[in-house]
C-alpha positions as CSV (number, residue, x, y, z in Angstrom):
1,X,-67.5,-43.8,-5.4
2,X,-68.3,-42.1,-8.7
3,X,-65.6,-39.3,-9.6
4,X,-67.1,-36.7,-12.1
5,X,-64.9,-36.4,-14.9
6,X,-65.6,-32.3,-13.5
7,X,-63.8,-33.0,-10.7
8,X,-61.0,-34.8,-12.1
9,X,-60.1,-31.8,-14.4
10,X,-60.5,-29.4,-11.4
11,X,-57.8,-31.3,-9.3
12,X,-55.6,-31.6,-12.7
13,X,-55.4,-28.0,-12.5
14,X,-55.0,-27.1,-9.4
15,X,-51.8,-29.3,-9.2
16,X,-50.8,-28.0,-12.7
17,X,-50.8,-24.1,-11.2
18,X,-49.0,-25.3,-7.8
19,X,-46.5,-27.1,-9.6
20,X,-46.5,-23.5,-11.8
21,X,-46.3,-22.0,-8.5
22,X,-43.1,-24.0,-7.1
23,X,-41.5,-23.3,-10.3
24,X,-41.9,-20.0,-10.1
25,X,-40.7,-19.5,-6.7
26,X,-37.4,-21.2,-7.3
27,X,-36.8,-19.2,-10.3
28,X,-37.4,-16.1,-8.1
29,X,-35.3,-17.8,-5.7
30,X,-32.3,-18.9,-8.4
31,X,-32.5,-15.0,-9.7
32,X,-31.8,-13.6,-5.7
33,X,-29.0,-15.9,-4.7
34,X,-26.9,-15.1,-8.7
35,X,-28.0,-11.4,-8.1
36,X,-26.4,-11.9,-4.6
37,X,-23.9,-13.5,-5.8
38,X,-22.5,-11.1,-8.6
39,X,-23.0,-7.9,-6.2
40,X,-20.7,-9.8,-3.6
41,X,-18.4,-10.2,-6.3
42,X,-18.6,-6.6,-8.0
43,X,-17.9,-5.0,-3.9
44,X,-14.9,-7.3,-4.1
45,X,-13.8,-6.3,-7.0
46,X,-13.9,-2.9,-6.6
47,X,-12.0,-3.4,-2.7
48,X,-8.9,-5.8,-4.2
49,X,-8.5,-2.8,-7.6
50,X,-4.8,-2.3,-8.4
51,X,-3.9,0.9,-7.3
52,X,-1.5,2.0,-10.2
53,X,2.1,3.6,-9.3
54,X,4.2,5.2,-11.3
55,X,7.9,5.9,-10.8
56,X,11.1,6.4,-12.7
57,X,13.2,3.6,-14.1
58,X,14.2,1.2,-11.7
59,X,17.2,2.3,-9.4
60,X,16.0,5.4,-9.2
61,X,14.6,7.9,-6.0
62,X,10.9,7.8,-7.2
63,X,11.5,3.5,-7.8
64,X,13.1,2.8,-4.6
65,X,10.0,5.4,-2.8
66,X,7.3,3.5,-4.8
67,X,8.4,0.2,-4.2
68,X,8.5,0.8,-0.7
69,X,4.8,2.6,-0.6
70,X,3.3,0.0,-2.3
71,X,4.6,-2.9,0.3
72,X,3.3,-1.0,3.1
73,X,0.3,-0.6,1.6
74,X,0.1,-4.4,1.1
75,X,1.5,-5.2,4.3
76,X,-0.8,-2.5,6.4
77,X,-3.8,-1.7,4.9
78,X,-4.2,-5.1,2.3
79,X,-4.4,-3.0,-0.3
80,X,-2.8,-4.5,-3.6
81,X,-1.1,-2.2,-6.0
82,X,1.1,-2.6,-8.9
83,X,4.4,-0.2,-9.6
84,X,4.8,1.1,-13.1
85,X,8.0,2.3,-14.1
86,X,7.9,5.4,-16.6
87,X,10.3,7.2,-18.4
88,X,9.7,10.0,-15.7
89,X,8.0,12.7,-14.1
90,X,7.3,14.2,-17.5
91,X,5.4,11.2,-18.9
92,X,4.2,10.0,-15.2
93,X,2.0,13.4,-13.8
94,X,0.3,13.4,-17.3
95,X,-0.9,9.4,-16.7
96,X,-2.2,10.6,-13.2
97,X,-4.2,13.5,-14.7
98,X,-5.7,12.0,-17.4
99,X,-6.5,9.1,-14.5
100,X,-4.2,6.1,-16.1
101,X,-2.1,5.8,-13.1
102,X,-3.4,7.0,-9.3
103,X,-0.3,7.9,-7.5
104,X,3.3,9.0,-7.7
105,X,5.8,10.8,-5.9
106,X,8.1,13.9,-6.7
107,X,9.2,16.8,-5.6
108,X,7.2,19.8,-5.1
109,X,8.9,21.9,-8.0
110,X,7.7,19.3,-10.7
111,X,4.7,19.4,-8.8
112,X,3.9,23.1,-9.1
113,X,5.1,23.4,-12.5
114,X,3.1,20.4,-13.9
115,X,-0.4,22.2,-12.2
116,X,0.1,25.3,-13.6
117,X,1.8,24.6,-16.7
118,X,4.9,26.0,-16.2
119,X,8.9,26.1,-15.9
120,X,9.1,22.6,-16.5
121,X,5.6,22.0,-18.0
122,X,5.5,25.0,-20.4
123,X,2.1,25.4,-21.2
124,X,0.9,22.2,-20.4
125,X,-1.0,22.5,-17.0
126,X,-2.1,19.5,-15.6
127,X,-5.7,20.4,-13.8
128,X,-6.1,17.5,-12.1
129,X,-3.2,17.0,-10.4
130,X,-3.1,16.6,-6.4
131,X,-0.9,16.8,-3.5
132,X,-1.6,13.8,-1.0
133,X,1.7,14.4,1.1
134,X,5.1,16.1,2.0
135,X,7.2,13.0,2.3
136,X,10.9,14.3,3.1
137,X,13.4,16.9,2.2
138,X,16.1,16.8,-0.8
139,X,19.2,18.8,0.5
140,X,20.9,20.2,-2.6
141,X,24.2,21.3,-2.7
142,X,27.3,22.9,-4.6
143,X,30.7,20.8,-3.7
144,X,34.3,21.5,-4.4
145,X,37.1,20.4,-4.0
146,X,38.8,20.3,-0.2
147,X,41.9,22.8,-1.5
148,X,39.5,24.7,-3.5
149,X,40.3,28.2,-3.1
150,X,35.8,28.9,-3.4
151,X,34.6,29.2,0.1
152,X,31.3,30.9,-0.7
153,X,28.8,31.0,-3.3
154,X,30.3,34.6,-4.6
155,X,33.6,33.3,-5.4
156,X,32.1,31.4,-7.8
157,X,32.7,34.1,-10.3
158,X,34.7,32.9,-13.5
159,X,35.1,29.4,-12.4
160,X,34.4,25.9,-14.3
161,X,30.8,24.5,-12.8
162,X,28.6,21.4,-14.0
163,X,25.8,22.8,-16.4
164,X,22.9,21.8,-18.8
165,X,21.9,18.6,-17.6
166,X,19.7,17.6,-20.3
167,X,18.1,14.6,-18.0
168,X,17.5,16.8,-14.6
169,X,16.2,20.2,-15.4
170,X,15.5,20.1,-11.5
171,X,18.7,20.1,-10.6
172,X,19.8,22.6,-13.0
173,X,17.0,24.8,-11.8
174,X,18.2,24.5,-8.7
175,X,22.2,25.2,-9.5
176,X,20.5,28.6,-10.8
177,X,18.4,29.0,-7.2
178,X,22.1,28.5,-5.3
179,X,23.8,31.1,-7.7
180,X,20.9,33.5,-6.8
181,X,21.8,33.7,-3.3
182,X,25.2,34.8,-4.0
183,X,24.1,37.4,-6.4
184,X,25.2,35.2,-9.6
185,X,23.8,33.7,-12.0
186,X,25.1,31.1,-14.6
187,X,26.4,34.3,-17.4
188,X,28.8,34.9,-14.6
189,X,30.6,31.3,-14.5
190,X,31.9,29.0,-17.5
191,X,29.1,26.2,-17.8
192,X,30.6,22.7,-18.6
193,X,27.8,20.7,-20.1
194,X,26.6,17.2,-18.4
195,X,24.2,15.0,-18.7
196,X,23.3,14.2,-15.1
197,X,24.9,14.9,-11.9
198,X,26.9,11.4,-12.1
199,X,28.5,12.8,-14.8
200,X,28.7,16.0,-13.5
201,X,30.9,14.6,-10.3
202,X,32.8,12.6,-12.6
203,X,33.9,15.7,-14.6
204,X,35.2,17.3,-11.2
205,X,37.2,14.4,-9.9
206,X,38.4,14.2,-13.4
207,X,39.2,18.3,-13.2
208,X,37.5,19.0,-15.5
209,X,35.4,21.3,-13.7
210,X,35.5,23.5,-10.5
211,X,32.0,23.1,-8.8
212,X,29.5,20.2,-9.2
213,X,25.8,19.8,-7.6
214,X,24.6,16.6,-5.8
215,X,22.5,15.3,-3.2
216,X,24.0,16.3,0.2
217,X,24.8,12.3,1.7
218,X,24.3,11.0,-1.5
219,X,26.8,7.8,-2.1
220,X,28.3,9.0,-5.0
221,X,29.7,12.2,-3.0
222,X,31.6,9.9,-0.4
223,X,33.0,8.2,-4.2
224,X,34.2,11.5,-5.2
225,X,35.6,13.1,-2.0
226,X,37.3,9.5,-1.7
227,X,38.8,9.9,-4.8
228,X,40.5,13.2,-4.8
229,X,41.2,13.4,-1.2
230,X,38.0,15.5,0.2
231,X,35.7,17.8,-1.0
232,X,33.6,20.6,0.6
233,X,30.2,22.0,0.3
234,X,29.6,25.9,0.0
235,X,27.2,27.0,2.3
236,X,24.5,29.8,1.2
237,X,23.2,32.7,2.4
238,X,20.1,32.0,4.8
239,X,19.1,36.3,4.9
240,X,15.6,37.2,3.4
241,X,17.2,38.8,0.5
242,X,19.3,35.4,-0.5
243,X,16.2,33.6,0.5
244,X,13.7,35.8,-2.0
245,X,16.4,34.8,-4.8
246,X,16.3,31.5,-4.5
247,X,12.3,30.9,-4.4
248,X,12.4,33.6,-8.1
249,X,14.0,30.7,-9.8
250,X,12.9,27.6,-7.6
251,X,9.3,28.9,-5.7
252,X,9.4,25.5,-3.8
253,X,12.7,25.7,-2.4
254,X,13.8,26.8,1.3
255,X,17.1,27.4,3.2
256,X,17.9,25.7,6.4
257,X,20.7,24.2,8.5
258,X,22.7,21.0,8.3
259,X,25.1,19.7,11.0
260,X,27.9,17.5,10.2
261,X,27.4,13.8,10.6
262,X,28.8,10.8,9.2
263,X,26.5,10.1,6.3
264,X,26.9,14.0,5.2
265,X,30.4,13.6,3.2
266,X,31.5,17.3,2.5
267,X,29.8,19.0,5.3
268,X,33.1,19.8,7.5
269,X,30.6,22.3,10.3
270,X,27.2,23.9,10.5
271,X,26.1,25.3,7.5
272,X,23.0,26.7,5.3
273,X,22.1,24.8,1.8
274,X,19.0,24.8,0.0
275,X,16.6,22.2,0.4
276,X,13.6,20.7,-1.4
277,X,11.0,18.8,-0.8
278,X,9.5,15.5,-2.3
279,X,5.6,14.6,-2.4
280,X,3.1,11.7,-2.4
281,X,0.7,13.3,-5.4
282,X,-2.3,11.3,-7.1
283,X,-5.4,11.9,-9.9
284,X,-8.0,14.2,-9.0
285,X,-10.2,11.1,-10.0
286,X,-8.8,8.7,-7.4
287,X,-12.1,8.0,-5.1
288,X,-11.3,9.7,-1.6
289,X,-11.7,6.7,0.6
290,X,-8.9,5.2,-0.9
291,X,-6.4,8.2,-1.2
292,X,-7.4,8.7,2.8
293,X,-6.5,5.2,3.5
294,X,-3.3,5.7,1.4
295,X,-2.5,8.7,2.7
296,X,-3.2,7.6,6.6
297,X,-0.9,4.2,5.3
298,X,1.7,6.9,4.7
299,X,1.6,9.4,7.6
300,X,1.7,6.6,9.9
301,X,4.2,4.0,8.7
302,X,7.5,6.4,9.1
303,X,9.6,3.2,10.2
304,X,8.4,0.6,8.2
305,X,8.6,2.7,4.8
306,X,12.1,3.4,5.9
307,X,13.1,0.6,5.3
308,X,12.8,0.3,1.7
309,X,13.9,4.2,1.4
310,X,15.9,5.4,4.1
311,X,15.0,9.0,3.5
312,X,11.7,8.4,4.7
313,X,13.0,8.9,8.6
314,X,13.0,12.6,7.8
315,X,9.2,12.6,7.0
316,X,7.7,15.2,9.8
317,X,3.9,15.1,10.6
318,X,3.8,18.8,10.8
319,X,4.9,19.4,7.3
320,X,2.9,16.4,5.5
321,X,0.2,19.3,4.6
322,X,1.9,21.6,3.2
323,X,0.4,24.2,1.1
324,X,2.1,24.5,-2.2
325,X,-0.3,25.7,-4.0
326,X,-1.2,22.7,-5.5
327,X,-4.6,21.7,-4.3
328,X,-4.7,18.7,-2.1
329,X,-6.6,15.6,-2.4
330,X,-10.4,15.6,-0.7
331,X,-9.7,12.5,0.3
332,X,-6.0,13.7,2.1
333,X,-7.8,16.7,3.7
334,X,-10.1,14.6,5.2
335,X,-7.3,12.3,7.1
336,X,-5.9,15.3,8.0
337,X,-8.7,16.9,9.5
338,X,-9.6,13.9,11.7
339,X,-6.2,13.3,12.8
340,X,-5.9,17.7,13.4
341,X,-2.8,17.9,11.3
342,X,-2.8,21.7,10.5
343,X,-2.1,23.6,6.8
344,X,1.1,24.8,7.0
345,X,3.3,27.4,4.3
């Protein structure tokens, strides 16, 4: 058989562009599977992304709260986070609105201050700011000693009490609230400058001053009452008029009840004191999906969070959407709404 030399360049080229063809195909093919690949690996990215904490110093409130949220997160919802101790509030709700950090906790007077840009934030609102959650109550309290002759806020008049606190303007805001109920205000005492409360209850075992403000059930109160053989806490007013003073110089704050219990050093029988609240707060920024999950990690891990911060056993699900105003979180709302946790004032 006689092949045409036609013919033989006919079947070259046909296997030439088939053998283009197969090359072609697996190209295609290569490109798909890496295109695959690198989206699979972009989704899982963005799923395992630090969230970023901020808190105070280690050993502090907003530490020991953070440290505990971001196990539980881990632990419930597998979602990994990193806790980055600040300086404080001050520096920490600026990182959050300019979207360097994604959540942090503190209490609702920082809060409202940092939004609006004022008391403690003069001038330097912080738009994009959000509550995610009302975690617990703060109970504040004035203390004296047992044999004190002060048995209520107005015989405070003319006597020594723990002032300045350069650290805590918080706290000194809220020595100012307590006065308030009684009609006082710090012109009518002798302020003893402190740095911090520590020092402050220091200064009154030492004598050196009459009244000093703590944490109701706080360890360093037991310390103190140990030291100098008891102390008391001043109950406060709870009528609308003593309640309307308080909230002009601490708009977050509330009155309510305590009982006596062993963990409440210094509250010898039923009284009124002036509480606070703390709050889970996060970057308008913060995609909503992942505040819900955060939030829902939250509102539903009570005992488990409690164990790396005790105070977390007060946490109520009727007051974790609390209006403040201090916008919440879409991403909040929306856990809230499903699960039909009402607003509340």
């Amino acid at each position: 058989m006689v092949v045409s030399p036609f013919t033989t360049k006919l079947n070259f080229g046909q296997k030439h562009r088939s053998g283009r063809n197969v090359v072609k195909k697996l190209l295609v093919g290569a490109t798909f599977i890496m295109s695959a690949c690198l989206s699979t690996a972009m989704v899982s990215n963005a799923s395992a992304q630090l969230v970023g904490i901020g808190t105070s110093p280690q050993g502090t409130l907003t530490y020991q709260i953070g440290a505990s949220v971001s196990k539980v997160m881990q632990d419930v919802g597998k979602i990994p986070s990193r806790v980055q101790p600040q300086s404080g509030t001050s520096t920490i709700i600026p990182l959050l609105n300019s979207g360097e950090l994604d959540i942090s906790f503190a209490n609702t007077a920082e809060v409202y201050d940092a939004f609006h840009g004022v008391g403690t934030f003069p001038k330097q609102p912080n738009p994009k700011l959000r509550m995610m959650a009302v975690i617990f109550p703060i109970k504040a309290g004035l203390f004296v000693r047992a044999n004190s002759d002060i048995k209520s806020i107005k015989d405070m008049k003319g006597k020594r009490i723990v002032y300045g606190l350069a650290s805590q303007e918080i706290v000194r805001k809220t020595v100012d609230a307590m006065l308030a109920t009684g009609g006082l205000s710090i012109k009518d005492l002798t302020p003893v400058l402190a740095p911090n409360v520590v020092r402050g209850a220091d200064d009154l075992a030492a004598g050196r001053v009459d009244i000093a403000v703590f944490a109701i059930g706080a360890p360093k109160v037991a310390e103190v009452d140990a030291a100098v053989g008891g102390i008391r806490f001043i109950p406060i007013d709870n009528s609308p008029t003593a309640l309307a003073a308080l909230k002009k110089d601490f708009p977050t704050g509330y009155i309510a009840q305590i009982k006596p219990a062993p963990n409440l050093v210094g509250v010898k029988e039923p009284m009124f004191t002036m509480f606070y609240d703390y709050a889970a707060i996060a970057g308008a920024d913060v995609p909503a999906a992942r505040i819900k999950a955060i939030t829902q990690i939250i509102a539903e891990n009570r005992d488990a969070l409690a164990q790396g911060q005790p105070l977390f056993r007060q946490m109520e699900t009727a007051r974790l959407f609390t209006n403040f105003n201090v916008p919440y979180h879409p991403g909040s709302i929306a856990y809230y709404k499903e699960k039909g946790i009402a607003e509340t004032k």
